[in-house]
N, C-alpha and C positions, 0 to 999 in steps of 0.2 A: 351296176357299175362295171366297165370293162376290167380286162385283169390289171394288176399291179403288178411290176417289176418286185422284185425282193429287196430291194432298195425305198418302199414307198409302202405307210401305211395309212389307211383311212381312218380321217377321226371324227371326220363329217359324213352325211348323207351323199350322194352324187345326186347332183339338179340338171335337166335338160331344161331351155329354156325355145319358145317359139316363136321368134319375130323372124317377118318377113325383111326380105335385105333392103337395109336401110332404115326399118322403123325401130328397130331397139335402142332404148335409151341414152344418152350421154349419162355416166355416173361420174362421181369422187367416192362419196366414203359407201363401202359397199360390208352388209355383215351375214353371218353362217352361224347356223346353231352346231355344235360340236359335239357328238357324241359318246365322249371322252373327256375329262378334266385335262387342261394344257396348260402347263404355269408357264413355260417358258417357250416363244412367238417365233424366236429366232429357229425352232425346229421344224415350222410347218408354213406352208404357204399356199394358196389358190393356186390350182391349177386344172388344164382344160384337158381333153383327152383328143385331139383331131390326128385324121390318117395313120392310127394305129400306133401312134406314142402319145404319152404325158409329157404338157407344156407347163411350165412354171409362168403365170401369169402377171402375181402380184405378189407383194410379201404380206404376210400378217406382222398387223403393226402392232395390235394392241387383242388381247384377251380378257374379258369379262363377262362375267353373267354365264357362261358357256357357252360363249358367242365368241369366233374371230373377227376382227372386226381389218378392213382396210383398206386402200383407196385401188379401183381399177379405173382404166382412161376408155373402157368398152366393154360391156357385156358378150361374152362367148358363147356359143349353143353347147353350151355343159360347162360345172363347174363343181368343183369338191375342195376342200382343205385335208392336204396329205401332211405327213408327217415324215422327214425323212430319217431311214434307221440305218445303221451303222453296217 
């Protein structure tokens, strides 16, 4: 996983993903295993890591199972659920 600003922690794995431009999928409801317990959704959100910053993608709508669960309009080549800390 690239570095985090101190503003941002990991509660998920980081996933790169490999489609050639243009073949990745259309999604709605997209989910991440969390490696961390998260009660509360409004702290954390998907986001991608391109040209040397963190992008906030999508929000987590919904947390279950240890899963964030929530809707993105495109697949990014990386993706993680961060957490953000005070």
């Amino acid at each position: 996983m690239p570095p985090l600003p101190s503003s941002l922690l990991a509660v998920s794995d980081y996933l790169e993903f490999d489609f050639a431009v243009g073949d990745a999928p259309a999604v709605a409801g997209f989910a991440m295993p969390l490696t961390e317990d998260v009660t509360d959704p409004s702290t954390i959100g998907f986001y991608t890591y391109e040209q040397g910053q963190w992008r906030r993608v999508a929000d987590v709508t919904l947390v279950r199972e240890m899963r964030a669960e929530g809707e993105l309009t495109s697949i990014p080549a990386n993706l993680a659920v961060l957490r953000s800390v005070p």
